[in-house]
C-alpha positions as CSV (number, residue, x, y, z in Angstrom):
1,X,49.2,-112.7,-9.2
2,X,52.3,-113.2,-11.3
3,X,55.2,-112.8,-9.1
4,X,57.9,-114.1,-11.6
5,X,56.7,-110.4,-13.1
6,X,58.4,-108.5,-9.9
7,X,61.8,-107.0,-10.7
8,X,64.7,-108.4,-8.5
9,X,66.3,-104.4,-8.2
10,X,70.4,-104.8,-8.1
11,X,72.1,-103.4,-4.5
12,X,73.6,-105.2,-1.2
13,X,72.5,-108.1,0.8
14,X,73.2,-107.3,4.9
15,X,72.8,-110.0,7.9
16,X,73.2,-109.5,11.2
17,X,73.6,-111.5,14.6
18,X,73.3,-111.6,17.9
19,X,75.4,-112.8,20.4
20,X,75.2,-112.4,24.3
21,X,77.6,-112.8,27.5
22,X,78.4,-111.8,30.9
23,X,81.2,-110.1,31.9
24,X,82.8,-107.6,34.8
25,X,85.2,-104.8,34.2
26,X,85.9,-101.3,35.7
27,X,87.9,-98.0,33.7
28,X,90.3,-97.1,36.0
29,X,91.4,-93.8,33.1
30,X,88.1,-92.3,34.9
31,X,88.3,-90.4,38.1
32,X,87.9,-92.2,41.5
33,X,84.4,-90.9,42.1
34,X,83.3,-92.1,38.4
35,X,81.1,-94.9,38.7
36,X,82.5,-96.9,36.3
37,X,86.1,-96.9,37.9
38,X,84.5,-99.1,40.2
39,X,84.0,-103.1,39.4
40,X,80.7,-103.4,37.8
41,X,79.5,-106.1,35.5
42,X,76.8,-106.0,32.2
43,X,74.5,-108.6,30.0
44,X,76.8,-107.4,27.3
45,X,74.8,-108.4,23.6
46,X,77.0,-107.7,20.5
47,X,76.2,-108.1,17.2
48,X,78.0,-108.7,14.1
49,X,76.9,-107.0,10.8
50,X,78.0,-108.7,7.5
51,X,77.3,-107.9,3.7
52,X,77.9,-108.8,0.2
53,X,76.8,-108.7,-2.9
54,X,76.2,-111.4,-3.8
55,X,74.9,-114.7,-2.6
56,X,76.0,-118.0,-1.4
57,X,74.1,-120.9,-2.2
58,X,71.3,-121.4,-1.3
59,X,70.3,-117.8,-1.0
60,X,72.8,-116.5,2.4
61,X,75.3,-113.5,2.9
62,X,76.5,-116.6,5.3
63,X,75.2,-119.4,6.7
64,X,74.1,-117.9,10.0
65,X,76.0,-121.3,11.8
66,X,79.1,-120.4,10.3
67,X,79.4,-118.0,13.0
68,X,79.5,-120.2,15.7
69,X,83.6,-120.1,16.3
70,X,82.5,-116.3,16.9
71,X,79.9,-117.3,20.0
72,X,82.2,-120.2,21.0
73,X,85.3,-117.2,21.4
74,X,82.7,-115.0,23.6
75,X,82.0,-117.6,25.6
76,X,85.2,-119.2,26.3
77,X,87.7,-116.1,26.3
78,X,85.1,-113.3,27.5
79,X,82.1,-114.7,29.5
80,X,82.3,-114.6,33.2
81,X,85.5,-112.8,33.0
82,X,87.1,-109.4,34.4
83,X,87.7,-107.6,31.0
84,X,90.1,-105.4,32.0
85,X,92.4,-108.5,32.7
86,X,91.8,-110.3,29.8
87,X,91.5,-107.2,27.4
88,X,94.9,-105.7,25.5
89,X,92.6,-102.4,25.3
90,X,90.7,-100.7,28.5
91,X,87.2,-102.7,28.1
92,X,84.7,-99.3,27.3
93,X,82.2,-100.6,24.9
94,X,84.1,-98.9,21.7
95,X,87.2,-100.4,22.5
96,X,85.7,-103.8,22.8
97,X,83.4,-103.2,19.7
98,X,86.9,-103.0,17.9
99,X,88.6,-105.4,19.6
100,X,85.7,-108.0,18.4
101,X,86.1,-106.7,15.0
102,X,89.8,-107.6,15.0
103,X,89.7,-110.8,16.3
104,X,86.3,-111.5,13.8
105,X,88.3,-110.2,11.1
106,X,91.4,-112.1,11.2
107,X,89.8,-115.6,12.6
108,X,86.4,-115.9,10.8
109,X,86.1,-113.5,7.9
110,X,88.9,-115.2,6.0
111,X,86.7,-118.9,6.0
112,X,83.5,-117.5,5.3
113,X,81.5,-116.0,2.9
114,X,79.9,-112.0,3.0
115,X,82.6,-109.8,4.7
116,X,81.9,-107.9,8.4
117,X,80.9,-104.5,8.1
118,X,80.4,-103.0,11.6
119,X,80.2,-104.8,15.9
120,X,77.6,-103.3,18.1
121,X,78.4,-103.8,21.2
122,X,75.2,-103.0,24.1
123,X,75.6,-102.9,27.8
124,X,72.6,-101.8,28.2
125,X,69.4,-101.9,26.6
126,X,69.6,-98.3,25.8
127,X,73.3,-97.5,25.2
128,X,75.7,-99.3,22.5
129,X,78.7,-98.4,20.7
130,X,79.6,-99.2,17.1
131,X,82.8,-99.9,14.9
132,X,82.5,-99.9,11.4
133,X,85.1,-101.7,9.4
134,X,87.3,-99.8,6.8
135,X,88.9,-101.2,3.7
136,X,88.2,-104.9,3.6
C-alpha cells in the first residue's frame, strides 16, 4: 500500500501529561460534621492538556520533557504538604485545578511551544475537576 497517497486532513494537534503527588488538606468553608472539614490526604494525579497547531520540530505540540519545571514545582512546593497552608485559595480540587493553571501559565507556557488548554486535577480515581483556559 501507498501511504504517501493518505491525505494529512488540516485541524489541532493536543498532548497531554500526567503528573502525580501526595498531599493533605481539609475545607474548613464545610460544616463541622462534613468529612472533608476534617484533615484528610489524596494520591492527587493532575494532568496538563496543551494544543497547537502546528508543530515543533521534529513532529511535538512540546517536547514532553519540557515539562519537567512543571513536576519539579509539584514536588517541591506541593508534595507532602498541608495544602491549605501552602495554598492562596481553599485546596478543593477546582481551586487547585486553577491554581496549577496559573502558575503553568505564567512560568512554563511563556518558554515553550503549544499553549495549555485545560488542568485535570483527580483525587480519586473516579472524581476530578477541570479548568479550561480562556483567551491565551
Amino acid at each position: 500500500m501507498d501511504f504517501s497517497a493518505v491525505p494529512l486532513p488540516p485541524g489541532t494537534f493536543t498532548i497531554g501529561k500526567k503528573f502525580g503527588f501526595e498531599a493533605g488538606h481539609r475545607l474548613p468553608g464545610l460544616p463541622p460534621g462534613h468529612k472533608c472539614s476534617r484533615q484528610h490526604g489524596h494520591s492527587y494525579e493532575v494532568e496538563v492538556v496543551l494544543t497547537a497547531h502546528s508543530l515543533e520540530e521534529p513532529g511535538f505540540v512540546t517536547d514532553f520533557g519540557a515539562l519537567a519545571p512543571f513536576k519539579k514545582f509539584l514536588d517541591t512546593e506541593l508534595d507532602h504538604y498541608n495544602l491549605h497552608e501552602v495554598l492562596p485559595v481553599e485546596p478543593t480540587s477546582e481551586r487547585l485545578a486553577q491554581f496549577l493553571a496559573g502558575w503553568f501559565s505564567q512560568n512554563l507556557q511563556p518558554t515553550i511551544p503549544g499553549r495549555l488548554v485545560a488542568v485535570l486535577v483527580r483525587e480519586t480515581g473516579s472524581s476530578w475537576a477541570r479548568f479550561d483556559v480562556e483567551g491565551q
